[in-house]
C-alpha positions as CSV (number, residue, x, y, z in Angstrom):
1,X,13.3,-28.7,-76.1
2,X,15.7,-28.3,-73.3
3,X,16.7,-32.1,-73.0
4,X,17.3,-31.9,-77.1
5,X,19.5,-29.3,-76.2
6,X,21.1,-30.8,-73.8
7,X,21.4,-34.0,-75.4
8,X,22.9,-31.9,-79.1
9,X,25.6,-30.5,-76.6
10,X,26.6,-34.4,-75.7
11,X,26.4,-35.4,-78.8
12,X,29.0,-32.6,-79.8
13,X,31.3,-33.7,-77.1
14,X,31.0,-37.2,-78.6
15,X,32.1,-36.4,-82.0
16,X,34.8,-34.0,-80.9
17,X,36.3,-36.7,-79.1
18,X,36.1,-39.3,-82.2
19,X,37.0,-36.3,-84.1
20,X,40.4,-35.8,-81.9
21,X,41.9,-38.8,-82.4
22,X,42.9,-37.6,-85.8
23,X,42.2,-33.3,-85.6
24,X,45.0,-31.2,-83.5
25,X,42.4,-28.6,-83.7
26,X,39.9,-31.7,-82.1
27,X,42.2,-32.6,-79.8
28,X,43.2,-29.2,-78.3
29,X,39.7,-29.1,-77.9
30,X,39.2,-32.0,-76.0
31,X,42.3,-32.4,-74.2
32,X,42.0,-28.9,-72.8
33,X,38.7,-29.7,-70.9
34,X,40.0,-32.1,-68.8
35,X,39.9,-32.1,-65.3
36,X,38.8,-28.4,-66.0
37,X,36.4,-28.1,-62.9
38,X,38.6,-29.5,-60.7
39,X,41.3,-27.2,-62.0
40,X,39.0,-24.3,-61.8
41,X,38.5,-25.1,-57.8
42,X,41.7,-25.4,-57.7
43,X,43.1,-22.1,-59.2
44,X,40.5,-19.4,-58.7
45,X,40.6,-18.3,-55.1
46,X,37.0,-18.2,-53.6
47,X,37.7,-14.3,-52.0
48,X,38.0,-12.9,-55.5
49,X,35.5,-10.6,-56.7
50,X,35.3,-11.6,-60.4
51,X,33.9,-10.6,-63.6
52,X,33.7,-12.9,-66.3
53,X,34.1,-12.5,-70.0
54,X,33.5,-15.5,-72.7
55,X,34.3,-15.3,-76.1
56,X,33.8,-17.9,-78.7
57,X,37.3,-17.7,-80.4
58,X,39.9,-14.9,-81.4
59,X,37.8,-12.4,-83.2
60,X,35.7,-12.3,-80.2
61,X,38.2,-11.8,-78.1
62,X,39.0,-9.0,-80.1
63,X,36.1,-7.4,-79.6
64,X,35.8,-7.9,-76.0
65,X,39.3,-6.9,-74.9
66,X,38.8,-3.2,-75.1
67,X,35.7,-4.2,-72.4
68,X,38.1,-6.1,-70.7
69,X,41.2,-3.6,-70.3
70,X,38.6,-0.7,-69.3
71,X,37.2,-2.7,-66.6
72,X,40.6,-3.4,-65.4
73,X,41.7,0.1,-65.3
74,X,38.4,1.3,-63.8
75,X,38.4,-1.7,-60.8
76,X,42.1,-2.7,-60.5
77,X,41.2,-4.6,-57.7
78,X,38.7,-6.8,-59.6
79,X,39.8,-9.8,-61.0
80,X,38.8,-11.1,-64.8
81,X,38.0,-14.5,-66.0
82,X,38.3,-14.9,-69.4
83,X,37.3,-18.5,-71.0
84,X,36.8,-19.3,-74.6
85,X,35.2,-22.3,-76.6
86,X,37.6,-22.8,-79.2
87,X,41.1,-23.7,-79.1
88,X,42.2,-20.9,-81.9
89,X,41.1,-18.4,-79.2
90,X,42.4,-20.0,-76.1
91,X,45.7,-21.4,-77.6
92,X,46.8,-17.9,-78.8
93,X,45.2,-15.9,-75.9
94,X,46.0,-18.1,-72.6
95,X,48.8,-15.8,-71.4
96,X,47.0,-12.2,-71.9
97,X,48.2,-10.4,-69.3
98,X,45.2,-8.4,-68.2
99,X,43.5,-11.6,-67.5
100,X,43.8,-13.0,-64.1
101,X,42.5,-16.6,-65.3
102,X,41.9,-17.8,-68.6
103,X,40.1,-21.3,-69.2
104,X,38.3,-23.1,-71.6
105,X,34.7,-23.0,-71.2
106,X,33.5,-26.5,-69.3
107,X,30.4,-27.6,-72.3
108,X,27.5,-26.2,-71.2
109,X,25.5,-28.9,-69.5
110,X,23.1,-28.3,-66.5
111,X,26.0,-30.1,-64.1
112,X,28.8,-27.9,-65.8
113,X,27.0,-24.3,-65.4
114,X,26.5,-25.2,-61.7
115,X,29.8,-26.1,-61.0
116,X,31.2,-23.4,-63.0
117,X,28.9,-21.1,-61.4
118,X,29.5,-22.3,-58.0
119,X,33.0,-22.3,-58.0
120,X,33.4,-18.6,-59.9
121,X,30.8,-16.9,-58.1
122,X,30.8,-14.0,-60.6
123,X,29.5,-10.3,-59.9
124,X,28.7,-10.0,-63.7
125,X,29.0,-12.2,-66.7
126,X,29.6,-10.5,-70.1
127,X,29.5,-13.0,-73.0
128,X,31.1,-11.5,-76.0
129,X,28.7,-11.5,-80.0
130,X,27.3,-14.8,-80.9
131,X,27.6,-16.7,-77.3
132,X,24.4,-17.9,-76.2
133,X,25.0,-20.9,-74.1
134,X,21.5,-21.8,-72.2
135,X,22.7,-23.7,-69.4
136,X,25.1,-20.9,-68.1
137,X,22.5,-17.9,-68.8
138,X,19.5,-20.4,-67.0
139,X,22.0,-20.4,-63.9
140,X,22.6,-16.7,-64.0
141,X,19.3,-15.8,-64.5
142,X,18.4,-18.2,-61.3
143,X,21.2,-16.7,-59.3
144,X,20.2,-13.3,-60.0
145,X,24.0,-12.7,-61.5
146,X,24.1,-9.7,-64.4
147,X,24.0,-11.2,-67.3
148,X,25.3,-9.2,-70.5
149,X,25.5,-9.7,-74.6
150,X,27.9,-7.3,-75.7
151,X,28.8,-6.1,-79.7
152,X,26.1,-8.7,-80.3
153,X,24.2,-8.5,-83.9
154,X,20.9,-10.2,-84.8
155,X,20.3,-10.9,-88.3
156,X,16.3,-11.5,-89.4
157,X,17.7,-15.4,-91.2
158,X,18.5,-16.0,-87.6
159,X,16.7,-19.5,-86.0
160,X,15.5,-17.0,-82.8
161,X,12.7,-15.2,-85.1
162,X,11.5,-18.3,-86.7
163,X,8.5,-20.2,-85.9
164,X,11.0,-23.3,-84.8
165,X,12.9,-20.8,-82.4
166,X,10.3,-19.5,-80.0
167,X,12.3,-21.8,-77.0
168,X,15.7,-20.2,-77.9
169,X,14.1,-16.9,-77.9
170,X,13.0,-17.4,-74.4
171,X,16.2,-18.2,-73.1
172,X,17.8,-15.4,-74.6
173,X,14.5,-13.2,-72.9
174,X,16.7,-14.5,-69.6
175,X,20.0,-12.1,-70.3
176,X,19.9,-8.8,-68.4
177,X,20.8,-6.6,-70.9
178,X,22.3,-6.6,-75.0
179,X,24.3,-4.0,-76.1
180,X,24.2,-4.2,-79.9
181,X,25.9,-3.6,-83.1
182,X,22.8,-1.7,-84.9
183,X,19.4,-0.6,-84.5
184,X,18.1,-3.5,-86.5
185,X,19.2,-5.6,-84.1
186,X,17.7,-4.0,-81.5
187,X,14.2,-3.7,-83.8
188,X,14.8,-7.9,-84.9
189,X,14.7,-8.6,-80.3
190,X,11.7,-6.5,-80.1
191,X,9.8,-9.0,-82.6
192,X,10.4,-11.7,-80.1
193,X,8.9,-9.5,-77.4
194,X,12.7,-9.0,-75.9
195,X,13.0,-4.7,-75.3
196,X,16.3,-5.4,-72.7
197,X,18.6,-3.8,-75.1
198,X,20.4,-1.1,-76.5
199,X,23.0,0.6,-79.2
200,X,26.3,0.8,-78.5
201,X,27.8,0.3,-81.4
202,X,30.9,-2.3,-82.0
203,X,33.4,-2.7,-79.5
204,X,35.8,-3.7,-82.3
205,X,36.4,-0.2,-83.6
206,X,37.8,1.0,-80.3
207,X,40.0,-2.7,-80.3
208,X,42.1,-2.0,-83.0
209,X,42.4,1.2,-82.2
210,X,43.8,0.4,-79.3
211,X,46.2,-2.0,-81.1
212,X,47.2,0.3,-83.8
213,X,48.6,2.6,-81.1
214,X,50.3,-0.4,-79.5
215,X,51.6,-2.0,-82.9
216,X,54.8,-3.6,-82.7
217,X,57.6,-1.5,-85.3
218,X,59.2,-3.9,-87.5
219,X,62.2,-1.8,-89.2
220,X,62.5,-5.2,-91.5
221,X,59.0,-4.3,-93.1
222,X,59.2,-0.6,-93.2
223,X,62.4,-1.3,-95.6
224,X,61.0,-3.7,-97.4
225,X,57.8,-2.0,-98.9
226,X,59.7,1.4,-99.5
227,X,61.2,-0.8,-102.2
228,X,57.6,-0.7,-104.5
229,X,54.4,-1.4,-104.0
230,X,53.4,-4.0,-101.6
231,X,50.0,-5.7,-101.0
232,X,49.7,-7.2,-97.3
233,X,47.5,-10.5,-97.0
234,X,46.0,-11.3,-94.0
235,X,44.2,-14.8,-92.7
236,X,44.7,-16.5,-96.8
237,X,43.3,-19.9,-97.3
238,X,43.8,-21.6,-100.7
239,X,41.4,-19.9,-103.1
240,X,42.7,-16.2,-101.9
241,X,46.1,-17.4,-102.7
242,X,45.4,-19.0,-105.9
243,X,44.0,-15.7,-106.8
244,X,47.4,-13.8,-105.1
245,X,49.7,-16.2,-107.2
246,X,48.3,-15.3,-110.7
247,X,48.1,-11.5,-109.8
248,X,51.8,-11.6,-109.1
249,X,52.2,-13.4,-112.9
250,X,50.6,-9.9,-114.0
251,X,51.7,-6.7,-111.8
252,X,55.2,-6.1,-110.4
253,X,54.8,-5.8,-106.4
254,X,55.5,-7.5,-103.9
255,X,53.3,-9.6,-101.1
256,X,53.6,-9.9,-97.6
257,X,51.4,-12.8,-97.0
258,X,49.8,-14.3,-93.2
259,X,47.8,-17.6,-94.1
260,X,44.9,-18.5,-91.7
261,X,46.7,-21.9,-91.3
262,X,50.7,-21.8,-90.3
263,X,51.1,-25.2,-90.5
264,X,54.3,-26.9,-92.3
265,X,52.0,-28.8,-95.4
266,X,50.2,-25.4,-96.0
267,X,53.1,-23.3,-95.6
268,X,54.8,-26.1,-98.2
269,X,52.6,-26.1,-100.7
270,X,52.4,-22.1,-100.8
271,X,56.4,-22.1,-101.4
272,X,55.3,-24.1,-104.3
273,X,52.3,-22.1,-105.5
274,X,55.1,-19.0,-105.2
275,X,58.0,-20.6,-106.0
276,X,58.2,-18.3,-109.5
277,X,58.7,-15.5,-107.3
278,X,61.5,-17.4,-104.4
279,X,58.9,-16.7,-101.5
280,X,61.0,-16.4,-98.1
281,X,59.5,-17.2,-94.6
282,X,59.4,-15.1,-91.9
283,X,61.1,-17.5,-89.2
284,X,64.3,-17.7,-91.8
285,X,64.7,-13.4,-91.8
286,X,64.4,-14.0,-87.7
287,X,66.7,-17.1,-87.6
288,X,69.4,-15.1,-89.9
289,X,69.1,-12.0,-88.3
290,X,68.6,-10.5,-91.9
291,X,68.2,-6.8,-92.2
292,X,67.5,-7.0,-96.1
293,X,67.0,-9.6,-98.7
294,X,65.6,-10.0,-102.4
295,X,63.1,-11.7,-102.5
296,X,59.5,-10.1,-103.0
297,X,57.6,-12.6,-101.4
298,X,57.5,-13.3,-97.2
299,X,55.7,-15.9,-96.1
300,X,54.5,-15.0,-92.2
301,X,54.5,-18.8,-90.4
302,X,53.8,-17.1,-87.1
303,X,50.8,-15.7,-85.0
304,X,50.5,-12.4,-83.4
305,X,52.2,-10.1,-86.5
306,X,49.6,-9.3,-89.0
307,X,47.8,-6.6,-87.1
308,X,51.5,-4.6,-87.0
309,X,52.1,-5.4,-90.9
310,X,49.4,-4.0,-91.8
311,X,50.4,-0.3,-91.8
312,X,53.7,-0.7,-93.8
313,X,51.5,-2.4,-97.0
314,X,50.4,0.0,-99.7
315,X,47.4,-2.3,-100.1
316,X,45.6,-5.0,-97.6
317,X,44.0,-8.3,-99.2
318,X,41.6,-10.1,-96.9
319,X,41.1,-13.9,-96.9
320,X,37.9,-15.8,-96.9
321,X,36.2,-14.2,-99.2
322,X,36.5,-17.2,-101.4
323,X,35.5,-19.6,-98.5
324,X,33.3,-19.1,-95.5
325,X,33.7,-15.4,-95.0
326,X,36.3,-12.8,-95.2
327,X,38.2,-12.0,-92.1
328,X,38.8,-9.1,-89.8
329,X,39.2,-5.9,-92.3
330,X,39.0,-3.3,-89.4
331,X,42.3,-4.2,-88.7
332,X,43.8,-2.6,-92.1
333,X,41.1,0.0,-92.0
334,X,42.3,2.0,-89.0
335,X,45.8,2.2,-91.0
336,X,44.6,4.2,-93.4
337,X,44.3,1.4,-96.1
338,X,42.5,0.2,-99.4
339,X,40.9,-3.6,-98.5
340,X,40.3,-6.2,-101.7
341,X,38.3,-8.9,-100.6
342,X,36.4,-11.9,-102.1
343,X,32.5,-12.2,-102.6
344,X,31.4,-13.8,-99.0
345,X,31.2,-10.5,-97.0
346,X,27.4,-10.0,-97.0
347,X,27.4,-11.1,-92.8
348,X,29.7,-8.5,-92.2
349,X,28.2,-5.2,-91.8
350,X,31.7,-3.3,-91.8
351,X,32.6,-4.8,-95.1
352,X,29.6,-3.4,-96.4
353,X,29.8,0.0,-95.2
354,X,33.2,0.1,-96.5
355,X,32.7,-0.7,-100.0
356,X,29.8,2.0,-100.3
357,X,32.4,4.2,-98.9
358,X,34.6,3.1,-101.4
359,X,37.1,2.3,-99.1
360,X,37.0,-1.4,-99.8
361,X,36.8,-3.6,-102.7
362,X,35.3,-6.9,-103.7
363,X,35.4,-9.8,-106.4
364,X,33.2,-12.5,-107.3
365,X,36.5,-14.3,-109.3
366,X,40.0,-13.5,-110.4
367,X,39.2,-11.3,-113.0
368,X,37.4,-9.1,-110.7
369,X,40.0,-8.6,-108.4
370,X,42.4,-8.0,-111.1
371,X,40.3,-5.1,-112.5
372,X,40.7,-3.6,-108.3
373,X,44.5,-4.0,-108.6
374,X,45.1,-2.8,-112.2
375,X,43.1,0.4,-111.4
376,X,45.2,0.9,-107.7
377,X,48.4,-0.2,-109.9
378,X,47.7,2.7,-112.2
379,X,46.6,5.4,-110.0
380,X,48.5,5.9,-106.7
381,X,46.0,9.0,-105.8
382,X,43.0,6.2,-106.0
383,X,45.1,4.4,-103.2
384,X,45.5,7.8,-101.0
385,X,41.8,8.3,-101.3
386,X,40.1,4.8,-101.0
387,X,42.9,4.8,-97.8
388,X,41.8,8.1,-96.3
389,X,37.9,6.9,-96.5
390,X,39.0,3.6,-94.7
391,X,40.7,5.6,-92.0
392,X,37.4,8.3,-91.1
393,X,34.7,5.0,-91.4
394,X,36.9,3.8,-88.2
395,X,37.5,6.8,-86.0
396,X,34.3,7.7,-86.7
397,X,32.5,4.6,-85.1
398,X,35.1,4.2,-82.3
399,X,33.4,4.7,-78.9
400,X,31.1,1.8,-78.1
401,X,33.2,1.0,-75.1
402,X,32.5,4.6,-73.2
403,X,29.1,4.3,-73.9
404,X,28.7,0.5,-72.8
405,X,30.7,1.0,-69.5
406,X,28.7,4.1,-68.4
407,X,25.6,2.0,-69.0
408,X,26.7,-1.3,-67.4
């Protein structure tokens, strides 16, 4: 089983190099693993004392960087590596300052996690949710290196508890400790004879609480939604905004919109899927200097501003719901606000939580999520109170951090 999996992980490289010669998202991919061991040997300086942190992409990083500022504070002197397998992490999170080196990870052949291993020499390794590269763990386990799953969540539908996943289960038998999500999770490892673990809950709580304190103030926004009702979307593909588009043809408010994708065609063609309502982009009220305009519609073609926006919305719409699977809700949560979402949130255990709480709200179709907005559009007390439920389900699972570092 080892050489298939060795041999899969090749074949991956293949494709996303036949892949990149027509993907950006390929090609950042690609392009950012070359010469990466010799630029590893060349940057990290052998007397470090290191800890190392992986996460897959940017929600990952999100949970891990409360982990990763604590350690920081805690052991100043210690220096953190932070690598990440996809470019939508990396890309956006390659100059974080609390980092002290940030790489891609090298693809996790036997040859790689040697190297990597050889050349980074950490004291711990802390890989962030659904990160389970064998190679790298194999090595640690073999070097005797601590080797931790944090804010990790097992689901029974999982390959590891199936009849076909008895190798991968081994592997995993290799990491030192998990700190999970649940107690399910915990109960699911137990069934493949794995009792290394334990709840700490979900380090993603304590991020954005750490993010609403440090949220930029945008005077721009604050004026604009005083002017009437606002809905704030967050990480939109095409269905969501289909669905956004026809619910402005029905309700007078306004809609502060961040797409998933900021590039110009998609941008384009939601200026036409708007253009009943004169949407404005974001880079034009920066470019102008503008204090105040008309239109009811901002288009935000830039990374790093929805978790600020979020707070100056009456009402936050999550993306994916329609697609794959919504996006990060905790994010409008610890403001205080109502969440509408589409039907794909069942893998998402805060989504859940949140609509038995009442706190958020989801749709199968259009005319389900216009029954959610008619009833917020008519009752502004239903807003306050779905709002102030979102707010307590967060503060009252922050913590997992605390209880993870005194265990660690």
């Amino acid at each position: 089983m080892r050489y298939l999996y060795n041999f899969s992980v090749l074949f991956y490289t293949f494709v996303a190099k036949c892949l990149s010669l027509r993907n950006e998202k390929a090609k950042l991919w690609v392009n950012g693993r070359k010469n990466l061991i010799s630029n590893l040997q060349t940057q990290i300086n052998p007397n470090d004392e290191i800890i190392w942190f992986h996460c897959a992409s940017l929600g990952e990083f999100e949970q891990g960087r409360p982990l990763i500022e604590s350690f920081k504070e805690k052991q100043p002197d210690t220096k953190i590596l932070l690598t990440f397998f996809s470019p939508s992490g990396y890309e956006i999170r390659k100059h974080y300052a609390t980092a002290d080196y940030v790489f891609y990870l090298p693809t996790d052949t036997p040859k790689h996690a040697r190297q990597f291993l050889d050349i980074v020499k950490p004291k711990c390794i802390f890989f962030v949710k659904y990160e389970f590269w064998y190679n790298y763990i194999n090595q640690a386990f073999m070097r005797k290196i601590p080797f931790y799953s944090v804010a990790c969540i097992f689901r029974p539908q999982q390959f590891y508890f199936s009849w076909y996943g008895k190798w991968f289960a081994k592997q995993l038998a290799q990491i030192t400790h998990f700190f999970t999500q649940d107690q399910a999770s915990v109960d699911l490892l137990k069934i493949i004879n794995i009792s290394q673990s334990t709840v700490c809950g979900d380090t993603r709580f304590d991020s954005v609480c750490q993010t609403a304190k440090k949220a930029k103030e945008i005077p721009f926004f604050a004026n604009f939604c005083k002017r009437k009702m606002t809905i704030v979307a967050g990480s939109t593909w095409q269905p969501d905004e289909e669905v956004l588009s026809k619910l402005l043809l029905n309700f007078d408010f306004q809609l502060i919109i961040a797409p998933h994708e900021i590039n110009e065609k998609h941008i384009s063609d939601m200026e036409k899927l708007f253009s009943y309502r004169s949407p404005l982009r974001y880079s034009e009220i920066v470019k102008n200097n503008m204090e105040t305009v008309e239109n009811e519609i901002i288009i935000i073609n830039s990374i790093g501003l929805l978790s600020s926006l979020y707070r100056y919305g009456d009402i936050a719409y999550i993306g994916g719901g329609f697609g794959a699977g919504i996006h990060n809700i905790l994010e409008a949560a610890v403001y205080g606000k109502p969440i509408v979402f589409g039907a794909n949130y069942k893998k998402f255990k805060e989504a859940a939580d949140l609509i038995k709480l009442q706190a958020a709200f989801s749709g199968k179709n259009y005319a389900e999520i216009e029954k959610i907005i008619a009833n917020f559009y008519a009752d502004a007390d239903a807003i306050k109170m779905a709002g102030e439920h979102a707010w307590q389900y967060v503060e009252g699972n922050k913590g997992a951090v605390g209880i993870l570092i005194e265990l660690v």
